[in-house]
C-alpha distance (Angstrom), angle and dihedral (degrees) to the residues before:
residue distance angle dihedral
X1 . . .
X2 3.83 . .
X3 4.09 88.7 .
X4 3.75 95.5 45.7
X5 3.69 126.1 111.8
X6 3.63 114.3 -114.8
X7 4.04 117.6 -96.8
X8 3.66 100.0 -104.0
X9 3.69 91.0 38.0
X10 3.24 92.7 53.4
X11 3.75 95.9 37.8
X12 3.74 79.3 54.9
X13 3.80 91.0 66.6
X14 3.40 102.3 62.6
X15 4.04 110.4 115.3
X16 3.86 118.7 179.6
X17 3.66 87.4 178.7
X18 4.29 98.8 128.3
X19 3.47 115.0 -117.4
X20 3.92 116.5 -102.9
X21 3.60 89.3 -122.8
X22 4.02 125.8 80.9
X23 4.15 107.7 -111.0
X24 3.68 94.8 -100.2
X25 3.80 86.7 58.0
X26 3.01 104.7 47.2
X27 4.23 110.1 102.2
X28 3.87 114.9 -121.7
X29 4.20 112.6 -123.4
X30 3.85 100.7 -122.3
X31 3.74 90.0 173.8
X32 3.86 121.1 132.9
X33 3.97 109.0 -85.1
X34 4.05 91.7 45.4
X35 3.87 99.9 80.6
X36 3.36 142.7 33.5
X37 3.80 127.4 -113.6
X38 3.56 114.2 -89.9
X39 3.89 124.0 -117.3
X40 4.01 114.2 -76.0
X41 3.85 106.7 -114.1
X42 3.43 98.7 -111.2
X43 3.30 98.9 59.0
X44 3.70 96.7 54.8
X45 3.89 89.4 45.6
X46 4.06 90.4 61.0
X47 4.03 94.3 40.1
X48 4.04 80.2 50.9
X49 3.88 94.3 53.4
X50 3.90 86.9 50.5
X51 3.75 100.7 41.1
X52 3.95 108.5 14.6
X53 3.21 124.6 -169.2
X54 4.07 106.5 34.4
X55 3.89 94.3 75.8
X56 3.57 124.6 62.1
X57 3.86 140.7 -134.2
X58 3.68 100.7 -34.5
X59 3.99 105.9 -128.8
X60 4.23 142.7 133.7
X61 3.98 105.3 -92.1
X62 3.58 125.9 161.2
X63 4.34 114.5 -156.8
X64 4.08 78.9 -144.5
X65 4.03 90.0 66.8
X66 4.11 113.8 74.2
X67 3.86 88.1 -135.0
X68 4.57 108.7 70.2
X69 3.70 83.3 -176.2
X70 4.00 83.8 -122.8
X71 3.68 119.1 -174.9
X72 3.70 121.5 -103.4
X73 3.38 98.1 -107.3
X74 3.71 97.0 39.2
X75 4.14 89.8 120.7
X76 3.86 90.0 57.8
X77 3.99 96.8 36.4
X78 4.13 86.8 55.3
X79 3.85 98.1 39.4
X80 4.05 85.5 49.7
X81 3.33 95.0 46.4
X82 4.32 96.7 52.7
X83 3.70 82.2 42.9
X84 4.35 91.1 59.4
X85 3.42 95.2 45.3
X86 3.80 100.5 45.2
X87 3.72 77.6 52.2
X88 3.68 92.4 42.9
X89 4.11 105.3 36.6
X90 3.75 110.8 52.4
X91 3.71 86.8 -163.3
X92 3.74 95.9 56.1
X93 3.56 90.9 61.9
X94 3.51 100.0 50.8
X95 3.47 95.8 44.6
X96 3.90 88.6 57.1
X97 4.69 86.5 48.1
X98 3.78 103.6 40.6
X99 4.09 109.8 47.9
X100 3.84 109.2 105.9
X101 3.88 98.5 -168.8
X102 3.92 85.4 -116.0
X103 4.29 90.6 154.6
X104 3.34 91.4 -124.7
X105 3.91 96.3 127.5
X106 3.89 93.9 32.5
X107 3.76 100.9 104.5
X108 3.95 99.9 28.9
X109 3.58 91.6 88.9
X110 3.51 114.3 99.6
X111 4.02 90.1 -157.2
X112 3.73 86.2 57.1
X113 3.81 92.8 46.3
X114 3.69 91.5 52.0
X115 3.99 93.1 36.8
X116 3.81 115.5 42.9
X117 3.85 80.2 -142.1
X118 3.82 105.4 143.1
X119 3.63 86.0 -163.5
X120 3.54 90.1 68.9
X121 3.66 95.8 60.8
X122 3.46 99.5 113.5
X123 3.91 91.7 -127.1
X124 4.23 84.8 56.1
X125 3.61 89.9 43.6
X126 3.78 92.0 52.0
X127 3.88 85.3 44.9
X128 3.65 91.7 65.5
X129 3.49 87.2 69.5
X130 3.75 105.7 32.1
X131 3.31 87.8 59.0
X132 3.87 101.8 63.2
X133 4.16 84.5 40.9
X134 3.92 85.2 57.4
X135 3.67 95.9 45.1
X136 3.84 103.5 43.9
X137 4.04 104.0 23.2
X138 4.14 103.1 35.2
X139 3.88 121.6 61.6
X140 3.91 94.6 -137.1
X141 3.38 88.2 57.2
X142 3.89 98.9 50.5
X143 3.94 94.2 45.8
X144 4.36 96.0 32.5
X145 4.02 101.0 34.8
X146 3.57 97.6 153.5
X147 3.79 99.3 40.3
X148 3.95 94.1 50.4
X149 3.94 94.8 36.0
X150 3.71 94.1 -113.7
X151 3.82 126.0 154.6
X152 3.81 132.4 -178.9
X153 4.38 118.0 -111.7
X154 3.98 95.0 -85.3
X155 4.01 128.0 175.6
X156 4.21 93.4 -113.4
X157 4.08 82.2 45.3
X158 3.64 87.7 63.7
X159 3.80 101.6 36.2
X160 4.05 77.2 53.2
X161 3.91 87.1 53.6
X162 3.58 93.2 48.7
X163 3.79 94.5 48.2
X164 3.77 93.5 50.0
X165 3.36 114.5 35.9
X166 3.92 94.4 55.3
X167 3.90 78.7 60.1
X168 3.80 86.8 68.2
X169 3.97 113.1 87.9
X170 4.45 84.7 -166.5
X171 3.83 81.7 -125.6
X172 3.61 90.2 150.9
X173 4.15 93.4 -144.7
X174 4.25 88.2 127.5
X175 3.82 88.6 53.3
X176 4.00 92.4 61.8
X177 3.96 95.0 56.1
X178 3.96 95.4 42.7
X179 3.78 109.9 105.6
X180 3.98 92.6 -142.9
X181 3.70 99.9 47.6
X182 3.93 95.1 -109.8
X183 4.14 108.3 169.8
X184 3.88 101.9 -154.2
X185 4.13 81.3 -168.8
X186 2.94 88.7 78.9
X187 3.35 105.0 40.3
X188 3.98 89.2 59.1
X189 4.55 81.4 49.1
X190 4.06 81.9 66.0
X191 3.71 97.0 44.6
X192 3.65 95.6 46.5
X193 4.04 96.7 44.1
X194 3.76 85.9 48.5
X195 3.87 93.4 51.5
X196 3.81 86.0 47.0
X197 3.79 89.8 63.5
X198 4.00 86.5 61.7
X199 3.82 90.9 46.6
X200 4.04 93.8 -107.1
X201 3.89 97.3 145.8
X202 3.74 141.7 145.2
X203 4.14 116.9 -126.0
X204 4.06 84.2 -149.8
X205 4.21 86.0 76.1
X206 3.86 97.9 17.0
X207 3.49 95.1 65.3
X208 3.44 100.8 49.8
X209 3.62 89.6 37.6
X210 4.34 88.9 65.0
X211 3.98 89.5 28.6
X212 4.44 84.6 62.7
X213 3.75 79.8 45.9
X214 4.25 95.7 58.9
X215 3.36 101.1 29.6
X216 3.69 112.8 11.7
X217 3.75 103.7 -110.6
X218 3.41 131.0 63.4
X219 3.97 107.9 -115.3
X220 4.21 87.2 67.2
X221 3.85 75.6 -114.8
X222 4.47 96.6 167.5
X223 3.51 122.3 -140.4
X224 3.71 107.5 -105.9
X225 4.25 83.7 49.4
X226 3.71 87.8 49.5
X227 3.49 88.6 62.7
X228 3.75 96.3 38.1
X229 3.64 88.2 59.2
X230 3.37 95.2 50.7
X231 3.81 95.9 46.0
X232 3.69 79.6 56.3
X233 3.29 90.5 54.4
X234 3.78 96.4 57.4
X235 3.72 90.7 40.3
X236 4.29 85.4 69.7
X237 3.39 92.7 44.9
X238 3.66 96.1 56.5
X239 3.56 86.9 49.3
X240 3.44 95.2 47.0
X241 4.06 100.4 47.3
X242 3.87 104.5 7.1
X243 3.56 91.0 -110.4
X244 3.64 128.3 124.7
X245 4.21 101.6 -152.7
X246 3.85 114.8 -163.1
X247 3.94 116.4 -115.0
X248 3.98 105.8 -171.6
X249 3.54 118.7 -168.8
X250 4.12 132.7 -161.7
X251 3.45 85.2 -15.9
X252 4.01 107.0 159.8
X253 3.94 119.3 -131.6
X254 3.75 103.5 25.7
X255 4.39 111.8 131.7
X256 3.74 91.7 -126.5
X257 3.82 141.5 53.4
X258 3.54 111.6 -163.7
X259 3.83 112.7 -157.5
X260 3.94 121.7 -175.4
X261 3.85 138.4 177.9
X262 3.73 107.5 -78.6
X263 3.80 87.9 -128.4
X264 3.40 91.7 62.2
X265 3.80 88.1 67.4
X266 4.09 91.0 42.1
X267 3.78 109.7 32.9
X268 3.70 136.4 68.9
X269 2.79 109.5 -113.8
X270 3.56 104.9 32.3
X271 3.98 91.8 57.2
X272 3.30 89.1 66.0
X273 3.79 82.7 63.8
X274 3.46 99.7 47.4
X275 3.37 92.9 44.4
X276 4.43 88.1 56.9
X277 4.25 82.2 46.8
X278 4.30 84.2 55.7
X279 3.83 94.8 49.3
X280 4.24 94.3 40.6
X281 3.77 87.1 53.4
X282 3.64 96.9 42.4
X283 4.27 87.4 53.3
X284 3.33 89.4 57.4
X285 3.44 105.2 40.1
X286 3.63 94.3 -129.2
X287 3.58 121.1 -146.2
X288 4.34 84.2 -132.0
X289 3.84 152.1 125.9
X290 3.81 138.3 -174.6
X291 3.95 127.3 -139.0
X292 3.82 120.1 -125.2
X293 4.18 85.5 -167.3
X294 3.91 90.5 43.5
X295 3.71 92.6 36.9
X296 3.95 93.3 138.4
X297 3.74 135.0 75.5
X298 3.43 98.8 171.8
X299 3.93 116.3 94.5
X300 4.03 120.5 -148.3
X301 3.50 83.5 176.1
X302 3.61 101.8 87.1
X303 4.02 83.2 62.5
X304 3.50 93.2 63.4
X305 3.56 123.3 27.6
X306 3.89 142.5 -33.7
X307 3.67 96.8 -102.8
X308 3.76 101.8 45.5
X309 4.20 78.5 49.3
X310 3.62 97.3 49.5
X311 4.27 93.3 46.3
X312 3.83 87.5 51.2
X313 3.60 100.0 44.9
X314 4.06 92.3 44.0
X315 4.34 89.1 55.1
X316 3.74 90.5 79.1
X317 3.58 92.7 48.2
X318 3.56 86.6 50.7
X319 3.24 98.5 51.8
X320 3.81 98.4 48.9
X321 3.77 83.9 57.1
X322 3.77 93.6 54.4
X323 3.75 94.4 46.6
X324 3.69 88.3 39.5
X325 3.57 102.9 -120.9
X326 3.88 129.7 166.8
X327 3.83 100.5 -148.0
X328 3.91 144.8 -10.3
X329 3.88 129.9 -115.0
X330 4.00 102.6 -160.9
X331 3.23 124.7 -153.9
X332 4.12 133.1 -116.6
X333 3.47 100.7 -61.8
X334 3.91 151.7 132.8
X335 3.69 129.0 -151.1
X336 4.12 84.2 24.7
X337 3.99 84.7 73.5
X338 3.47 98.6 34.0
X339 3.41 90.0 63.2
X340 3.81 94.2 42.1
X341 3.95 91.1 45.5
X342 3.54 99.7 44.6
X343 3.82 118.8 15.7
X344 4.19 103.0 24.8
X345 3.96 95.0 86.0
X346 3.67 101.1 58.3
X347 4.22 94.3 40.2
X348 3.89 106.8 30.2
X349 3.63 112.6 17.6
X350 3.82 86.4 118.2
X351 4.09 98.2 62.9
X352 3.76 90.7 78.1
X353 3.25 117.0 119.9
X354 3.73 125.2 -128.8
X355 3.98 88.7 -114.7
X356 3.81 97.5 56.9
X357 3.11 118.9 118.2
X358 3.93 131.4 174.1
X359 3.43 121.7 -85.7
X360 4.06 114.1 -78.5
X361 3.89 111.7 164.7
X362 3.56 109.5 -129.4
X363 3.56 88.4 -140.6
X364 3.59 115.3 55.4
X365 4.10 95.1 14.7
X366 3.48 89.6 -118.9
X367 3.95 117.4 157.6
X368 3.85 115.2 -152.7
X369 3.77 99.2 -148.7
X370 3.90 78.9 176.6
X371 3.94 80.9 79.0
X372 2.99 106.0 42.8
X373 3.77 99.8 113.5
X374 3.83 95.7 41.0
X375 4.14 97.1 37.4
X376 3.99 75.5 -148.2
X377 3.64 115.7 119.1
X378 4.34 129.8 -168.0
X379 3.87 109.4 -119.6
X380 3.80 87.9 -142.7
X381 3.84 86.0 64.2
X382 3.53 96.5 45.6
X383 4.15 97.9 48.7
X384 4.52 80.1 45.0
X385 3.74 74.4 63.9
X386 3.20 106.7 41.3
X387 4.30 89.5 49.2
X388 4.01 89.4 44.5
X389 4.31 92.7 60.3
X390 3.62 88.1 33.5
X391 3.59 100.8 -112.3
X392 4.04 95.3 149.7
X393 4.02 131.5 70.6
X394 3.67 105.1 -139.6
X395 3.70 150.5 -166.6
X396 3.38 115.9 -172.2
X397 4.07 91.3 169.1
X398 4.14 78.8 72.7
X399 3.98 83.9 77.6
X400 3.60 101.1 44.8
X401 3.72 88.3 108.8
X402 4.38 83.1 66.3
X403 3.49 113.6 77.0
X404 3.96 82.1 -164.4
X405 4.51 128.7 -152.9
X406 3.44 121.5 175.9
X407 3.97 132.6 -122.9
X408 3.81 113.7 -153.7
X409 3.74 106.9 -147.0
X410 3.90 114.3 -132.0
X411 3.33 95.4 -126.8
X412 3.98 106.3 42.4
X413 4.04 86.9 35.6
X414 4.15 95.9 39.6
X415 3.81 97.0 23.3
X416 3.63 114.4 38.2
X417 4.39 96.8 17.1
X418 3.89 88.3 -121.7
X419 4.22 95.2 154.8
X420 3.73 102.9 129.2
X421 3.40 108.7 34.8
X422 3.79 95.8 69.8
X423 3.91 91.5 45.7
X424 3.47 84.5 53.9
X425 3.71 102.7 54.5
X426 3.28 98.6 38.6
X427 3.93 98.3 54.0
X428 3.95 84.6 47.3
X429 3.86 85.6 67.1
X430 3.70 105.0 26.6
X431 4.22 133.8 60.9
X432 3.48 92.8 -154.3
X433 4.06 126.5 49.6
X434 3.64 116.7 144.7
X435 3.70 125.3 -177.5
X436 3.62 129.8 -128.8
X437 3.73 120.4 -119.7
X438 3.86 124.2 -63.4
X439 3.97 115.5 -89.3
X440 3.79 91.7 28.8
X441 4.15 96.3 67.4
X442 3.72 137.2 61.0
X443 4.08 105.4 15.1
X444 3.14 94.8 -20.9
X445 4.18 87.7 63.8
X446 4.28 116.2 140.4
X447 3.92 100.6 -126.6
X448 3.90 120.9 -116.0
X449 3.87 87.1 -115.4
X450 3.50 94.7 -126.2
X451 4.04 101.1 87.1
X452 4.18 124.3 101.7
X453 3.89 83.0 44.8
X454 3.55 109.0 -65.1
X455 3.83 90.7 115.3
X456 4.06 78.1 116.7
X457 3.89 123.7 128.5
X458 4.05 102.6 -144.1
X459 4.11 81.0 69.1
X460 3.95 97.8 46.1
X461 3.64 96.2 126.5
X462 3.56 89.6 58.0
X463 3.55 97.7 49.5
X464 3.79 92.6 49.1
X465 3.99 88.9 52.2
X466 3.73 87.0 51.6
X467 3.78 97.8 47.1
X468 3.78 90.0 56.2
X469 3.64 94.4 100.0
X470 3.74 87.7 59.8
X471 3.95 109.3 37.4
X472 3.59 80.4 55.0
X473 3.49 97.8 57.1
X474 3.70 92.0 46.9
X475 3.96 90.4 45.2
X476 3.53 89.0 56.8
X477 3.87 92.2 55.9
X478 4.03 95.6 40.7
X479 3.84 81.4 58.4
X480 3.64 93.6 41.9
X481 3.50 102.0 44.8
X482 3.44 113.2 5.9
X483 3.87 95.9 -107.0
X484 3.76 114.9 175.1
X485 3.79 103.4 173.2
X486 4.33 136.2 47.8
X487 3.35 118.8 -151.4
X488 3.89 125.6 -150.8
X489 3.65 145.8 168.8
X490 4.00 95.5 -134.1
X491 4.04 138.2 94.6
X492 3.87 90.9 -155.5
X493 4.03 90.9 43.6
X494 3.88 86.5 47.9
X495 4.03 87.5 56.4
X496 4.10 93.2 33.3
X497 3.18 102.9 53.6
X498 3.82 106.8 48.1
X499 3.81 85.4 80.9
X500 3.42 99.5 39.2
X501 3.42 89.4 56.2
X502 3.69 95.0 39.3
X503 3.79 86.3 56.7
X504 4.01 105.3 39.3
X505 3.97 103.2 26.9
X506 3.93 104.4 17.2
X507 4.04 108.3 -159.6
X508 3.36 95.2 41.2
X509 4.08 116.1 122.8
X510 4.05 124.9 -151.3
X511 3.73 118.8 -147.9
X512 3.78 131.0 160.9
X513 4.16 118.8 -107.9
X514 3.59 94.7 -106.7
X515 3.69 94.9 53.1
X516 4.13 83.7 63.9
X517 4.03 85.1 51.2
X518 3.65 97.9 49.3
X519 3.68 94.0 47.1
X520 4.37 87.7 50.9
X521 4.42 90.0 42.9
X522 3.76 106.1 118.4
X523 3.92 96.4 -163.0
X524 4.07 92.9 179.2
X525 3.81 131.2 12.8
X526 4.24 115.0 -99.3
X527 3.80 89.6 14.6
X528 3.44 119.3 151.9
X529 3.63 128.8 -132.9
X530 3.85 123.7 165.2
X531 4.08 105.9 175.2
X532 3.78 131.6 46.0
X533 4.05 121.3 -126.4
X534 3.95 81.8 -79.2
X535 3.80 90.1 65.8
X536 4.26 88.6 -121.9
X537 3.74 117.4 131.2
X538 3.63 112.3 -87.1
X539 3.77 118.0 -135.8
X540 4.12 117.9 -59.7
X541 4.18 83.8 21.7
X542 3.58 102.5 74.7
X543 3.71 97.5 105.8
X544 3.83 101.9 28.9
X545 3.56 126.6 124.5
X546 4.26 121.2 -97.1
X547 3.07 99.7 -128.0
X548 3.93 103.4 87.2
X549 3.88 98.6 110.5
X550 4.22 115.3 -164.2
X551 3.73 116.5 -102.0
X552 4.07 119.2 -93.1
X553 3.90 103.2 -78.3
X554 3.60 94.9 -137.5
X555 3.75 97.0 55.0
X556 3.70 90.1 38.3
């Protein structure tokens, strides 16, 4: 962030003075720093051979060069396209009728809080595409363009579309203060699939999007280095508690498929996580396996098109049916349960096997009716369980070192209602949670600005701008209370918000919830443990000697 304004300079810079110019007027900024890079060829050539149809002329383009390279028909291709899925998604069409440009939405957006932009208001944002629906689907619009705000599907329109709605993180916090329901996310879904049939893309989702496709998770990560990883993975917790946890893979017959966020196996922090989901399972003894084919929760799907978000979300169904599975625990993610929550039902209801049952923990004999249709249940609600019958030895003291705030993840928190089981969990295994102020928590949470995609360094500026709302939020509590670490519930929060914080609140660490639980787990009574997953002293060990050495596994 070398190149970066400072925060108050930058913070500085924000003008919400209106331009002088009406919206239509007013000239896009296609300078470098205001888009992301487009897909590499390739990559869009093998999605094509998979799904055809939904992607374009594959071809190098750069949104800095006048000339997109568009195809010839791209006019016809785009105008056919809004006219199927008005046809297609009932809600599409009524989201383009009912908005009465009441303001309500126009300073939720984080990107407009951090911009000044007006055209990232959410109701301009949606504009830029309600005004092409006016102007070539309604008859007022053809005959009165000026009077209704109607324009025709022009090449600057969708350079404009391209600019804008990659500055949309589909966090969904405008939908919950709109007094007719209207979900801008998925407003920007539309735009974005119907740019994709042109072959306007971003390699930052593309290439995960084909990676899930070859190898079932979106880092490319193989099998065999799956496993490796993992195996690493159990190797440091050995070292760390003197405790060798089991780790099965594609083993057939097991009750539960446990699917995470591939970065949880790749990125620090998120191993840290994965490492805490290792250790709860291995306390338990849980009846479970992972996938190295499904080895993914996390859906980049749902920022391209309905298809590509409907094959990705039905490979861990799949997958329990091969391995004969009768539910999933996912792991802490977002989109992954947005997609289960909200979208699953209507696209991949029919990938359920016939041994699938919903969701009873094995543990506590809990059902979770809540799951019933998906047979897919959050971990963060099971271990809630598993703390509320008192399932779990625990020492919270192991945490005092934390001074601990939460992040609600849009889509857990917005998507899926899932507000009180992370509080809950986490002040089971920590002394000291404090909240962030009122109106930026629960579903009313300010996005990390890094979701939909974006998480993307050629546009860091703009992410910073946009994660204003939050670093200030957590600045206000690091002053307040001295917190030095955010919690969340999210593998693209976990990656997102390391610069954000970084950048707006400086000292302030990110770690996943079941990194806090893992750190508290008392597997047997007297046992001695004198570093968290992170391998840093935990509290009363700072200044002791290394040379304590675990006890011999096997006569542990």
């Amino acid at each position: 962030m070398s190149d970066m304004p400072k925060a108050d300079e930058l913070f500085k810079s924000i003008d919400y003075t209106p331009p002088l110019t009406g919206w239509m007027e007013t000239p896009v900024n296609f300078s470098p720093g205001n888009w992301c890079y487009p897909a590499k060829p390739e990559k869009i050539e093998y999605i094509e051979s998979k799904l055809p149809g939904l992607w374009g002329k594959a071809r190098e383009w750069s949104p800095g060069d006048a000339d997109w390279k568009l195809p010839p028909n791209w006019r016809e291709t785009v105008v056919n396209g809004f006219r199927e899925r008005l046809e297609k998604f009932r809600t599409l069409k009524l989201f383009m009728d009912i908005c009465v440009r009441c303001g309500a939405c126009a300073d939720k957006c984080h990107f407009f809080i951090g911009s000044g932009d007006p055209k990232n208001m959410p109701v301009l944002r949606a504009e830029l595409m309600r005004s092409v629906y006016r102007g070539e689907f309604t008859l007022a619009g053809k005959i009165l363009s000026q009077l209704t705000g109607s324009r025709v599907m022009e090449e600057d329109v969708l350079k404009e579309w391209f600019i804008y709605f990659y500055q949309c993180t589909q966090c969904r916090r405008c939908s919950l203060y709109c007094p007719y329901g209207i979900d801008t996310a998925e407003m920007t879904m539309m735009a974005r699939e119907l740019m994709h049939l042109v072959g306007l893309n971003t390699n930052w989702i593309m290439e995960p999007v084909t990676n899930c496709n070859i190898t079932g998770n979106h880092l490319g990560i193989q099998p065999h280095a799956f496993k490796d990883i993992v195996d690493f993975m159990v190797d440091d917790i050995e070292e760390i508690t003197g405790r060798r946890v089991k780790a099965p893979l594609n083993e057939h017959g097991h009750e539960i498929l446990f699917i995470t966020p591939s970065g949880d196996v790749f990125a620090d922090p998120g191993i840290y996580t994965f490492m805490g989901y290792l250790m709860l399972f291995d306390y338990l003894d849980l009846d479970y396996t992972m996938s190295t084919y499904a080895s993914e929760g996390g859906n980049f799907g749902s920022f391209t098109n309905n298809e590509v978000m409907k094959k990705l979300n039905a490979k861990m169904y799949h997958e329990a049916n091969r391995l004969g599975c009768k539910w999933i625990l996912g792991g802490e993610c977002g989109h992954m349960w947005r997609v289960v929550h909200q979208y699953m039902d209507t696209m991949n209801g029919d990938t359920q096997g016939p041994q699938m049952t919903t969701p009873k923990s094995p543990v506590t004999g809990t059902v979770f009716d809540t799951a019933a249709a998906t047979k897919m249940l959050h971990i963060v609600e099971f271990t809630a369980d598993l703390i509320k019958h008192g399932k779990l030895k625990l020492d919270p003291t192991r945490n005092d070192h934390l001074r601990v705030t939460f992040h609600d993840s849009c889509n857990p928190a917005r998507g899926m209602g899932l507000l009180e089981e992370p509080r809950y969990v986490i002040k089971a295994v920590c002394n000291n949670f404090f909240e962030m102020p009122e109106g930026t928590t629960r579903e009313q949470t300010f996005c990390c600005a890094g979701g939909s995609g974006l998480n993307t360094e050629e546009i860091l500026e703009i992410r910073l701008r946009g994660g204003l709302p939050r670093g200030n939020a957590l600045r206000h509590v690091q002053d307040r209370h001295g917190v030095n670490t955010m919690a969340c519930i999210c593998a693209i929060d976990r990656a997102t918000l390391i610069p954000l914080a970084d950048y707006w609140a400086p000292g302030v660490q990110i770690t996943g919830t079941h990194e806090l639980v893992a750190n508290a787990l008392v597997f047997e009574e007297g046992e001695k443990r004198t570093m968290d997953l992170r391998q840093e002293p935990l509290p009363g060990f700072e200044d002791e000697d290394d040379d304590w050495t675990p006890p011999n596994t096997e006569e542990a």
